[in-house]
N, C-alpha and C positions, 0 to 999 in steps of 0.2 A: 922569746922563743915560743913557736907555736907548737903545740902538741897536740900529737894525733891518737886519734883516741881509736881502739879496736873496735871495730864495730863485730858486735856476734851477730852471726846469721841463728833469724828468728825460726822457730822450729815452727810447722804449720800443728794447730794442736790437732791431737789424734781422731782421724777419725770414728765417728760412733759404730757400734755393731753394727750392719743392718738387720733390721727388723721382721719377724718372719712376716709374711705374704697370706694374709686369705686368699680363698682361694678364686674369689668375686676380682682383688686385685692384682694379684699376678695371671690372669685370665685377660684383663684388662691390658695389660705393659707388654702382655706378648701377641696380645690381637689372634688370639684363640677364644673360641667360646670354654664354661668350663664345663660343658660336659666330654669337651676335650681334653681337658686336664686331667680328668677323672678318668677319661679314656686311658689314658698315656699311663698314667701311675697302675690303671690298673692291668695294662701289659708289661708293666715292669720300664717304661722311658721314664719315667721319675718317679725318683724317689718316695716311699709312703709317705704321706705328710703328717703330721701329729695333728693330735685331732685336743682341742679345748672341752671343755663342758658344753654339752647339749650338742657334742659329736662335731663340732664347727670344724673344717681342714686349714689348717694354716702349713703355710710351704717355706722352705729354709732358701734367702736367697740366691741363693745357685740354681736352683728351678729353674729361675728365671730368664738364666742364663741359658741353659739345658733346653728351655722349650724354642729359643732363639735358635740356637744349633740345630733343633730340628725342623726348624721351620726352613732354615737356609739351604736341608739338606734336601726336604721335600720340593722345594722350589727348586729346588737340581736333578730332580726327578727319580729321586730314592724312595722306594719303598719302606711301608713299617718294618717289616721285617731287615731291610739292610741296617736301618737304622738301632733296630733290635739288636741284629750281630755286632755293631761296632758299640753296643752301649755290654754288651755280655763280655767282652775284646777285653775294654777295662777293667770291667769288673774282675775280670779274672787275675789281669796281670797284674793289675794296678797300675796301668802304664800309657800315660799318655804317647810316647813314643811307640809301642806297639798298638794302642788305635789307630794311630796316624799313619802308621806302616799299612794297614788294613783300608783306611780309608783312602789312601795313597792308589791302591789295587783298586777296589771300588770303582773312584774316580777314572781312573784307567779304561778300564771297563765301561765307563757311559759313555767316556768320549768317542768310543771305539765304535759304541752303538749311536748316538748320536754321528758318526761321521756317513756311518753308511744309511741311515735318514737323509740326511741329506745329502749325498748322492741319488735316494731313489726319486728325490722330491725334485732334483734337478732333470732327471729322465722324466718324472708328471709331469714339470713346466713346459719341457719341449713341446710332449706330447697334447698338452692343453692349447700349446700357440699352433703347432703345425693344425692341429685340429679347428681351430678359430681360423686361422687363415682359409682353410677351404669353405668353411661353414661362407663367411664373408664373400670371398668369390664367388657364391654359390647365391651368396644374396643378390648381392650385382648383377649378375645372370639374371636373375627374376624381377628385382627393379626395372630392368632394361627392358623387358618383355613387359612388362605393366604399361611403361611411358614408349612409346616407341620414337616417339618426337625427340628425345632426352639423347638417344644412341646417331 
């Protein structure tokens, strides 16, 4: 008789802390310079950082995290200051479901602006092609008169 033996599912061992961040390398990971770091913490987007002997700033993982989200949001064409009110949002409530309600609104609101951007870029376009069109005609006309052999 064969027997079957239990197999225990192996546990993965625990991950380590991570490790706070100078501020040389989370400057780095987030593809900011640090006097952008510096910037941000010192309006209050991140967190003060603990500072080692000889004043050195080292940053608590979640920075890192935090300067990504700002970065996604500024590439979505948010201001410091939006980004300031939805970082004060939490701060307040404690609540990431009530930032999210806020950035929710936000969002709202660019698209809103964004849509009528482009509707007005759609009114440029026309007005650049009808405008090229006559320019063109207009060239034609004068080629013609240049070459009169050509007409």
């Amino acid at each position: 008789m064969v027997r079957a033996h239990a197999r225990v599912a192996a546990r993965p061992p625990p991950r380590p802390l991570p490790r706070p961040l100078p501020i040389g390398a989370l400057a780095r990971q987030a593809g900011v310079s640090t006097r952008t770091v510096r910037y941000y913490e010192e309006i209050g987007l991140l967190e003060t950082a603990r500072r080692f002997a000889g004043g050195r700033r080292v940053f608590e993982a979640d920075a890192l995290q935090r300067l990504k989200f700002i970065a996604r949001l500024k590439g979505l064409g948010f201001s410091l200051d939006e980004i300031r009110h939805l970082n004060e949002v939490f701060a307040l409530h404690r609540s990431t479901k009530d930032m999210l309600g806020v950035l929710d609104g936000l969002l709202a609101g660019h698209l809103l602006g964004l849509a009528r951007q482009m509707e007005a870029l759609g009114g440029a376009r026309r007005e650049l092609l009808a405008y090229r069109q006559r320019i063109r005609a207009r060239l034609a006309l004068l080629r013609g008169k240049d070459n009169p052999a050509a007409g």
